[in-house]
C-alpha positions in Angstrom: 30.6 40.1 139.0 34.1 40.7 137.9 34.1 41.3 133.8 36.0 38.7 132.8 37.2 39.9 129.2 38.1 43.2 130.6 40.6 41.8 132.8 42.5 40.0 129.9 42.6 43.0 127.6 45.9 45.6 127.7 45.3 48.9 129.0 44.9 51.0 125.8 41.7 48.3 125.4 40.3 48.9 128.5 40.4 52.4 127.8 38.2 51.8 124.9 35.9 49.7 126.5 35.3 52.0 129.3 34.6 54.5 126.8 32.2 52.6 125.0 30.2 51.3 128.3 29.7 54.6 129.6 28.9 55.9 126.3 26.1 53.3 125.9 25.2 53.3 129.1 24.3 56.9 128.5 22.7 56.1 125.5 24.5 58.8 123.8 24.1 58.8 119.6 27.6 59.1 119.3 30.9 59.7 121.4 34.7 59.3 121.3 36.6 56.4 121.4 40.6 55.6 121.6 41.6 55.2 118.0 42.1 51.5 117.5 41.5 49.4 114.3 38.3 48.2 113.4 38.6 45.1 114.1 40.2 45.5 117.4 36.9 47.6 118.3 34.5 45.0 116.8 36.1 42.8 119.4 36.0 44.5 122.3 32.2 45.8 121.9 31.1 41.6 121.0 33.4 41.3 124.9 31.6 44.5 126.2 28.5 42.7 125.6 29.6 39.2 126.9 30.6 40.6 130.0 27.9 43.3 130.2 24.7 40.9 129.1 22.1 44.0 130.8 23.4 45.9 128.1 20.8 44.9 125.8 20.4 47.5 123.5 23.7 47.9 121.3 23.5 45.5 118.7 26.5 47.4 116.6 28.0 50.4 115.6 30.1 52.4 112.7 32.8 54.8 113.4 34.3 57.9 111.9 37.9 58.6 111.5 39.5 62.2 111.7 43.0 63.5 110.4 45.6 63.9 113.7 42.7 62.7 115.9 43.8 60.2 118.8 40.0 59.4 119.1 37.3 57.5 116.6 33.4 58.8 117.0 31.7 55.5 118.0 28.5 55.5 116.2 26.2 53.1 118.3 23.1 50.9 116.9 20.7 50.9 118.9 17.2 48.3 118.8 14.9 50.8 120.1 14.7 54.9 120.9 15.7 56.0 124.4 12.1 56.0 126.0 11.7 52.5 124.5 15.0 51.0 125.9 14.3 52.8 129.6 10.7 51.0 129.8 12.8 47.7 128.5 15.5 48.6 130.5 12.8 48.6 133.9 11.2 45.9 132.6 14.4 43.4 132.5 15.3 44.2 136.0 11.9 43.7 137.2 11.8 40.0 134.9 15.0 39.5 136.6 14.4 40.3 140.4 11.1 38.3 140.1 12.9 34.8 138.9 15.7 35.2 141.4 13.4 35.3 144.0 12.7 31.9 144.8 16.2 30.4 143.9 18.6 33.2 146.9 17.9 30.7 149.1 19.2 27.5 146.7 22.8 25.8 146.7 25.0 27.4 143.6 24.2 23.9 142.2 20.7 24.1 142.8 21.0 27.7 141.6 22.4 26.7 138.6 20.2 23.8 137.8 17.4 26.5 138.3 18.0 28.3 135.6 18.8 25.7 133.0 15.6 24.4 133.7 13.7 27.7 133.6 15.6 28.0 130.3 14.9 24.8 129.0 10.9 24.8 129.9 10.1 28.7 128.9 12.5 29.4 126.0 12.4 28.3 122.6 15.0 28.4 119.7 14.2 31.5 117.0 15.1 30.2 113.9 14.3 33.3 112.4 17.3 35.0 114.4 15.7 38.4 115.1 17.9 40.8 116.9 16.2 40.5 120.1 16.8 37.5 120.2 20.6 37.8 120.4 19.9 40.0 123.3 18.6 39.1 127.5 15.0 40.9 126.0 14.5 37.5 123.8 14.5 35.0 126.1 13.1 36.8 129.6 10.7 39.4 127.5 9.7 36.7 124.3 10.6 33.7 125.6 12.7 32.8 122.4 16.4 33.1 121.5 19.5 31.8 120.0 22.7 30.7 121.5 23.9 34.4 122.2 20.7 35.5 124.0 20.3 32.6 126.2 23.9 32.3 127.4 23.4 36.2 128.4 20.5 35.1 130.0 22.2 32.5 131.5 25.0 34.6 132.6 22.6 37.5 133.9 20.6 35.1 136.8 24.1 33.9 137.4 25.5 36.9 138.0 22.3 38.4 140.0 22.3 35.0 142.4 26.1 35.1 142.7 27.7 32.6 140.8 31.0 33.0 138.8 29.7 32.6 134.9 31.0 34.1 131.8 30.0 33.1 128.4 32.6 31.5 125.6 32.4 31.7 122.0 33.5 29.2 119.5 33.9 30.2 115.7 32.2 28.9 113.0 33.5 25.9 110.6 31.5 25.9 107.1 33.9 23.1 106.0 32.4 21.1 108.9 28.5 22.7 108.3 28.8 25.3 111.1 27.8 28.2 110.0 28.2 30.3 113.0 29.4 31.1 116.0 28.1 29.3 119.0 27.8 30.4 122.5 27.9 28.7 125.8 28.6 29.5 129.4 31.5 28.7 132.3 30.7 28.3 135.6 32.6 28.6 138.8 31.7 26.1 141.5 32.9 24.9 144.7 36.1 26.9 143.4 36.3 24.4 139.7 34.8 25.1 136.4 32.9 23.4 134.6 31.3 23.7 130.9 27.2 24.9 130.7 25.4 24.6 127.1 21.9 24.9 127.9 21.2 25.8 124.4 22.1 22.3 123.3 20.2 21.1 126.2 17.5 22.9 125.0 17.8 21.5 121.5 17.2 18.0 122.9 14.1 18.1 125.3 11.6 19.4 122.9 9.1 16.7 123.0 10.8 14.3 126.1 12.1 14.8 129.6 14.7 18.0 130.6 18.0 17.0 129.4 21.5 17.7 131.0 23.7 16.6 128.2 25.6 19.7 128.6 25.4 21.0 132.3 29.1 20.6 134.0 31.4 18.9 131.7 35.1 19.0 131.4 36.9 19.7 128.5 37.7 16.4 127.6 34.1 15.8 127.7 32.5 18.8 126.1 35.0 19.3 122.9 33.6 16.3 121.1 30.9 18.2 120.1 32.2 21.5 120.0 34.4 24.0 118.5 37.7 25.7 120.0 37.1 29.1 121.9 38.2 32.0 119.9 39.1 34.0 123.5 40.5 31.9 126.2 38.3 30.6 129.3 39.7 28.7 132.2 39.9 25.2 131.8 37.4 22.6 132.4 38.6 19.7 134.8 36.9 17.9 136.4 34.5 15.3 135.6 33.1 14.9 139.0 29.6 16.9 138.8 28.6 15.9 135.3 24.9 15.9 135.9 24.4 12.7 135.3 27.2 11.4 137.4 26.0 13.2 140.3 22.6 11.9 139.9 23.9 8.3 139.3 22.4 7.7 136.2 26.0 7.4 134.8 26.0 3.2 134.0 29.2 1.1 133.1 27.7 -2.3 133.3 25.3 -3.5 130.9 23.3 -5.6 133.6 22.5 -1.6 135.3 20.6 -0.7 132.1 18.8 -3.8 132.3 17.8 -3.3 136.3 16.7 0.5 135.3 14.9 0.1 132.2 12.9 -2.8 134.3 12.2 0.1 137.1 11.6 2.8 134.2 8.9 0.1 132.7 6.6 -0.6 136.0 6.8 3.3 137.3 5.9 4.0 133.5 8.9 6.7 133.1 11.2 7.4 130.2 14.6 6.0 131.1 17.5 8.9 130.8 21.1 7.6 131.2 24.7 8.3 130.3 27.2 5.2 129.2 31.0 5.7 130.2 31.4 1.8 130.4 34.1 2.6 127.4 33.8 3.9 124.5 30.2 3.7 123.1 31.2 1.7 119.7 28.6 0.2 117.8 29.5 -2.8 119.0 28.4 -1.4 123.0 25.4 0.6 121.6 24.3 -2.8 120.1 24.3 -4.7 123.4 22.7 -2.1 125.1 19.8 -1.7 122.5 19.0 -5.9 122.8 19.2 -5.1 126.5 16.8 -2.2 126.7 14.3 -4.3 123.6 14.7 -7.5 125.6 13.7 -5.6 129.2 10.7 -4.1 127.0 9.5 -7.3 126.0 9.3 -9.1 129.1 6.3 -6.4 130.3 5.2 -6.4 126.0 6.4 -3.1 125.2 8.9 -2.1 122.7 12.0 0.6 123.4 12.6 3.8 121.5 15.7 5.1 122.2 17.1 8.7 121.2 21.1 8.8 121.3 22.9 12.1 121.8 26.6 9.9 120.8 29.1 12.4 121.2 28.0 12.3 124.9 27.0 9.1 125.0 23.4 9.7 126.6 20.5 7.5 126.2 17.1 8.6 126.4 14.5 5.7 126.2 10.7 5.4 126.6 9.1 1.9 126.5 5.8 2.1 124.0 2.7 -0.4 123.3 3.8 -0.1 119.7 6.6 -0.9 118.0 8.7 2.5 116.9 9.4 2.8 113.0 13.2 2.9 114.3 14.3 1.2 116.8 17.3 4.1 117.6 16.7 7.9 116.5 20.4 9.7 116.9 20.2 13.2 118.0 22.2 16.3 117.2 22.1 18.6 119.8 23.0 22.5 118.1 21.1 25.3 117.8 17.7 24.0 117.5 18.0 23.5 113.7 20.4 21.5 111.5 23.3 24.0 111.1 
């Protein structure tokens, strides 16, 4: 796949970042490097690494300037020794040629809805934010990550079953309780883009049905909930292949909540549905809420319904019992309140 940062840098920055790849593709201790600032290297290893997501093993670096010297020495960080990152290193590929396998044959949507499931079902959040985690090696070798290692991971099956995908980063906002950045991917499909969070996903189907909150929105859509890119990714247009649209579980009138939460009650199924009947005021969250309760009570059940708002998604099971809250709203972040 093309390296999508690389193509948006100048040329004295592609310099450096061919220098770094081949230097930590070598796994060399240290090597030379265009003399830029530090910051303008910072960035362009964190792009390295976006676009390069095999390139597990660099998780940072110092660098050493000399007097009259055109070149920095680039001082790589490594996770593991050289033997250890070549049995990692076969390991990955072999993890990666083995999931792949069942999905060459899929649609790109189909592909794509592959591996946010796989993600979703095998992957849980590490709260504890261990380096590996940051990294492909958490999610396909531990099965836990955070937002940077599973949108490599995302971006890794895309790339090895041929979809467009890059990942975008958004900065963090402690005025707002963000405190750090968050990672997510872009896809290319059918020639459009669309938005992919399967970490939020992820953060929403612990103990219910696989959620698609976050799988092919447009901007308008996605930017309620999240930040502003720091480096520029193609915009998000069109609205058409938003999961739940495409899937028809997209309701504007009331009296279709009603008919599907009656359906939902007699095959015995949670009930998962997006509102974009208008805007989902209190007042509209209200009337669908006695709709759902008054569906319930017809069969003697009671409805507990989880709201993702931003999105306006509905998830609802119908229980014997009565729930100690009748509506639970959800946060979908980084599997932990931020």
């Amino acid at each position: 796949m093309e390296p999508y940062y690389y193509l948006h840098m100048n040329k004295v920055h592609q310099t450096a970042y061919h220098a770094i790849k081949t230097g930590l593709l070598a796994l060399a201790p240290s090597f030379p490097v265009p003399r830029l600032e530090g910051r303008e290297l910072a960035d362009i290893f964190f792009q390295l690494r976006l676009d390069c997501p095999e390139i597990f093993w660099a998780t940072g670096f110092r660098y050493r300037y000399y007097p009259d010297s055109t070149n920095v020495e680039f001082i790589p960080e490594y996770l593991f020794d050289k033997a250890k990152i070549k049995d990692h290193q076969k390991a990955m590929t072999a993890r990666v040629n083995k999931l792949i396998q069942s999905a060459k044959s899929m649609s790109e949507w189909e592909k794509e809805q592959y591996i946010h499931d796989f993600i979703c079902e095998n992957v849980r959040y590490d709260k504890l934010k261990k380096p590996y985690s940051h990294e492909i090696i958490g999610p396909l070798g531990q099965g836990v990550g955070v937002c940077e290692g599973i949108a490599k991971t995302v971006k890794i099956l895309c790339d090895n079953l041929g979809i467009w995908c890059i990942i975008a980063i958004s900065d963090a906002d402690p005025d707002k309780g963000i405190k750090y950045r968050h990672a997510w991917n872009v896809v290319r499909i059918g020639g459009k883009y669309y938005h992919l969070d399967v970490t939020f996903d992820n953060s929403l189907c612990k103990a219910g049905p696989l959620r698609y909150d976050y799988l092919n929105l447009e901007d308008k859509q996605f930017f309620r909930d999240h930040e502003p890119v720091i480096w520029k990714v193609p915009a998000c247009t069109d609205g058409d292949h938003f999961y739940y649209k495409e899937k028809k579980i997209s309701f504007t009138k009331i009296e279709d909540v009603k008919k599907r939460s009656q359906q939902a009650i007699r095959k015995n199924k949670p009930l998962l549905f997006h509102w974009r009947g208008g805007y989902l005021t209190r007042d509209v969250l209200t009337q669908l809420l006695d709709t759902m309760a008054e569906a319930a009570k017809e069969k003697g059940k009671y409805a507990k319904v989880s709201l993702n708002w931003p999105q306006a998604v509905l998830c609802v099971t119908f229980e014997d019992e009565a729930p100690q809250e009748d509506v639970v709203v959800e946060e979908a972040n980084e599997g932990e309140k931020l």
